[in-house]
N, C-alpha and C positions, 0 to 999 in steps of 0.2 A: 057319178055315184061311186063314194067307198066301196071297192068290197070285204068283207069280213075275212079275217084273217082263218087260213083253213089248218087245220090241225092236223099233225103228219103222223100219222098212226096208219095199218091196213086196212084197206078198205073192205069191206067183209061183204058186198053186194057183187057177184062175179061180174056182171054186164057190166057195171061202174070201175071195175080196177082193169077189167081189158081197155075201155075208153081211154079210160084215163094216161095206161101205161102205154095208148100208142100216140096219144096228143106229147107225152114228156118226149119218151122216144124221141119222136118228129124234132123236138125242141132240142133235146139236149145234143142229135149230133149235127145239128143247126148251129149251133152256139160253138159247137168245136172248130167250124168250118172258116164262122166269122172268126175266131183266135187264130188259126193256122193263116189266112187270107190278112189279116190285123198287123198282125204281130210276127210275119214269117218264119211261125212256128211248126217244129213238127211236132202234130198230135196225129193220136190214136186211139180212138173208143170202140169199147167191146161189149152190147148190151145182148143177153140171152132172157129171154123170155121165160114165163112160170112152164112152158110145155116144151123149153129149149129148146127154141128158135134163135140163132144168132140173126142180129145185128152191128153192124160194125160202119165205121168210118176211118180213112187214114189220107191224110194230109200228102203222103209218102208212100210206097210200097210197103204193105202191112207186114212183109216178111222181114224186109230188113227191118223195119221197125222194132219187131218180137224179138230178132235175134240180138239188135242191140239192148234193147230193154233187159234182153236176161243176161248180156254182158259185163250190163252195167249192175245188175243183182248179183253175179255172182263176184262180182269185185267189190262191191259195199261189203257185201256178206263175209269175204273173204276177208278185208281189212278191220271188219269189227271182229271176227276168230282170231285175228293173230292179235288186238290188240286185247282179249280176252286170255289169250294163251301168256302173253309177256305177262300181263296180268297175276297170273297164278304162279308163273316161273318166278314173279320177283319175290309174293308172300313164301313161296318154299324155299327162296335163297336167305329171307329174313329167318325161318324158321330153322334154317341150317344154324344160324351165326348164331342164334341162342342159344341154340342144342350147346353148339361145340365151348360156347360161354360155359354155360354149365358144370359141363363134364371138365372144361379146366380148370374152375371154381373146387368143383368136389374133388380132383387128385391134388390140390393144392391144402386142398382142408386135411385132405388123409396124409399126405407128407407131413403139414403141419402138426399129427396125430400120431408122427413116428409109424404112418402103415404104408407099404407098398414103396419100399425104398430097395428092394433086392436089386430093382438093377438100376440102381440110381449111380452115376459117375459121382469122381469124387468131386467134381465142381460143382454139380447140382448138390450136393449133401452138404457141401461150405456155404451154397448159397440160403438153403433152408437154414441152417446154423444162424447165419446173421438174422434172417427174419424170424427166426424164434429168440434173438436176443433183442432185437428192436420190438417183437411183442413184451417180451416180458419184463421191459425199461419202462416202456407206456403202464404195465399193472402195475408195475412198483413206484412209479409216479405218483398215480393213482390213487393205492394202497395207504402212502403216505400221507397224500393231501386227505384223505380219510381220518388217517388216525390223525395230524395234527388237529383236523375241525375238533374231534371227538375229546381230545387232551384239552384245548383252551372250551369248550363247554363245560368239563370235569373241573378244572379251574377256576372256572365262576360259580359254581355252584359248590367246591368248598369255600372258596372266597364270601361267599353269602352265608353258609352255616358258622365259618369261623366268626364272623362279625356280631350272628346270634348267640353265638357261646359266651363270645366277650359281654355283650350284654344281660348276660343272663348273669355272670358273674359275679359282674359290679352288682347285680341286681341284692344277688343271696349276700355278699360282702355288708353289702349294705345295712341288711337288716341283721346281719349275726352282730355287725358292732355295737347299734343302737337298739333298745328294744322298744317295741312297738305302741308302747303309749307314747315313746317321745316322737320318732315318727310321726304319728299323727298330732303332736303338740307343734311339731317345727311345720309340718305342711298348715296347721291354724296358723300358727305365726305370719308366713308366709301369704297367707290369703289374707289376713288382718290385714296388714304392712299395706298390701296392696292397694287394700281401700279405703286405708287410710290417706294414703298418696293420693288415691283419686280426688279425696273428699276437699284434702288440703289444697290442692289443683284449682276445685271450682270454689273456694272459700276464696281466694287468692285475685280472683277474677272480679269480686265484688267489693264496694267503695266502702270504707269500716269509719266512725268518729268518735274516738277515746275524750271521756270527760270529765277530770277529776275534782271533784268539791261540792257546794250545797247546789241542789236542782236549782237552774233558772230558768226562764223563757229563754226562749232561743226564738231568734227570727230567722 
């Protein structure tokens, strides 16, 4: 027969969790005896009771047991501090190296800014010198490629107006020399002409039979 699986919560009947806790008891420093006797292991179990009562089993002398056990705690323990200590030593060695970034970033901007040169030697003040002339080669670079884009846009854009002036020109020329009934006589012309060409075009296209003298049959 199955039994039902029991569910591991406190048992809240006190006759029931004394039972019970000395049937485990019994078991679990059973179970350690057969792993020590198994497996030529050294264990050691420490069970205290709700009214603390000790229980114990030790495969070994329970002393040396405890005293290695906390041995070997205080050296895990020890080896996780120091790699917690390296830990913070290395973010505050990082935290140096920015700082000092920094701060040589900002007396290099304030050199650059002509401030705090009082006791600058004269090789540092020749060196700033060049690097305030290789800046201000890059702006006048710069500056220029600026104004040439700026110039040939200005360029296209009289370029475009001039073209409109000339057209506008020819335009008024145009009508001062002729006046404007003929204008509109020669734009007829001009559109007659046309369709007339067209007309002539598909006349041309089609089969014609000239036939001079008194009407006959024709077969």
């Amino acid at each position: 027969m199955v039994r039902g699986k029991i569910e591991i919560k406190r048992i809240e009947n006190l006759t029931s969790r004394q039972v019970t806790f000395s049937k485990r008891r019994k078991g679990l420093l059973k179970k350690a005896h057969e792993l020590s006797v198994l497996c030529d292991a050294q264990v050691a179990a420490i069970v205290f009771s709700q009214k603390g009562k000790l229980y114990d089993y030790a495969s070994s002398d329970m002393k040396k047991m405890m005293e290695r056990c906390e041995k070997h705690r205080r050296e895990y323990f020890h080896a996780e501090r120091l790699q917690k200590e390296q830990h913070v030593q290395d973010l505050k060695n990082e935290i140096t190296i920015v700082v000092n970034s920094i701060e040589l970033l900002q007396r290099h901007c304030r050199r650059l800014m002509g401030q705090d040169l009082d006791s600058r030697s004269v090789e540092e003040l020749k060196e700033i010198t060049i690097q305030i002339e290789k800046s201000l080669t890059i702006v006048r670079s710069r500056k220029a490629k600026l104004n040439e884009d700026e110039v040939g846009k200005l360029n296209a854009e009289i370029a475009g107006k001039r073209e409109l002036l000339n057209e506008r020109t020819r335009l008024h020329k145009m009508f001062e020399e002729k006046p404007l009934w003929m204008l509109s006589r020669n734009l007829e012309s001009e559109k007659n002409a046309s369709s007339s060409a067209c007309e002539n075009m598909h006349i041309s296209n089609v089969e014609t039979d000239l036939f001079i003298g008194l009407p006959r049959s024709r077969v």
